[in-house]
N, C-alpha and C positions, 0 to 999 in steps of 0.2 A: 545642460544647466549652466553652463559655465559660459555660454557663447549670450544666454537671456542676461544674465548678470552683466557682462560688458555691456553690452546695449542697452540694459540699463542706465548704467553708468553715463554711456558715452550719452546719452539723450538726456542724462539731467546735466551734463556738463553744459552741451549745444544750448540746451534754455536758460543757463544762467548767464553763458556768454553772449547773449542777444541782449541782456542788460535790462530786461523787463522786470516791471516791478512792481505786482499786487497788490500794495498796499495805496491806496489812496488818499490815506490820510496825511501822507507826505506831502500830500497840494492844501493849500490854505482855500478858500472859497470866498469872495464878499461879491455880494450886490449891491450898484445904491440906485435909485430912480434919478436922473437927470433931467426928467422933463416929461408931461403928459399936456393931454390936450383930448378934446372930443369933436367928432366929425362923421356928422348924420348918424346917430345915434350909438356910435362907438369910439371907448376910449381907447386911447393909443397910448401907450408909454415907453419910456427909451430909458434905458438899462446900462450900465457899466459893471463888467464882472470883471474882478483881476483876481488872478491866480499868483499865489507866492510859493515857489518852490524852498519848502521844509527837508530835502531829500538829502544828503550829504554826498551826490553827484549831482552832474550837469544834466537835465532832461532835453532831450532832440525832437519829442514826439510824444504826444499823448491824444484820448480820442475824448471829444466832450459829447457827450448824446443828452440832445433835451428828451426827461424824460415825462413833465407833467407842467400843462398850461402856457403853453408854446405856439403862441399865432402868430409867424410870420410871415405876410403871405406874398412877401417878394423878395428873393437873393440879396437885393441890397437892403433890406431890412435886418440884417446880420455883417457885420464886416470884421475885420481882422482872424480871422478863421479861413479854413479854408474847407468847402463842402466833400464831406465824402458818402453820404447819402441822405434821405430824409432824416433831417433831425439829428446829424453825426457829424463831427466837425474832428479838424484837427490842426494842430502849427500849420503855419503858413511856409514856404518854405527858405525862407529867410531865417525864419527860428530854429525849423528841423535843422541848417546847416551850422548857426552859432551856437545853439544850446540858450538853454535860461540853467544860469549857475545856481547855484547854494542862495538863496536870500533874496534872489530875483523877484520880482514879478512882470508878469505879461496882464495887460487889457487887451480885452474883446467888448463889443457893444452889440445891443439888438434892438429893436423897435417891436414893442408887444401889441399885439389887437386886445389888450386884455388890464385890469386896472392894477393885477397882480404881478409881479416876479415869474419869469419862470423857473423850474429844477432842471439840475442838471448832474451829469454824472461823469466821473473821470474814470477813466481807463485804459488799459494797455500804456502804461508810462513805457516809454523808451528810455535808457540812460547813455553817458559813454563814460 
């Protein structure tokens, strides 16, 4: 019993000390539309999302997944990000190494097949 309790222990120390941080709300969210246009019968729109870190540490790393009205349908249709699967982005790694402080923000942009915004989701924050 005694040996479950240290491992315990020792396994919520390890995940606190990885600096990860649950809560999401700590990231601000805006979008504004920059610019559309239509082209053989589909509108395109281009997107600026910046994120403001609310967190009272420095983040290294976070993952963004679009998760609803998300057409893009070529790599560079999405920049300042860096791909880590369908639809899952993350710092580039210029940022993973400075951090974005207390008060920062970072832009990303994207280019939509669609006349709407799309949603997106944050998680897994890194901090140091």
């Amino acid at each position: 019993m005694m040996i479950k309790a240290i491992l315990l222990i020792s396994c919520i120390f390890a995940f606190f000390s990885m600096g990860v941080i649950s809560d999401s709300n700590q990231i601000t969210m805006s979008q504004n539309q920059t610019s559309t246009w239509d082209d053989k019968n589909t509108t395109f729109t281009v997107w600026e999302v910046m994120l403001i870190n609310n967190w009272n540490a420095t983040i290294t790393d976070l993952t963004i997944t679009a998760t609803t009205n998300f057409f893009c349908s070529k790599p560079s249709d999405i920049w300042n990000v860096e791909k880590v699967s369908d639809k899952v982005y993350h710092f580039q790694p210029y940022l993973i190494q400075n951090g974005l402080s207390n008060g920062e923000n970072f832009t990303f942009g994207y280019i939509n097949e669609a006349k709407t915004q799309a949603t997106f989701e944050i998680s897994n924050i890194k901090t140091k």
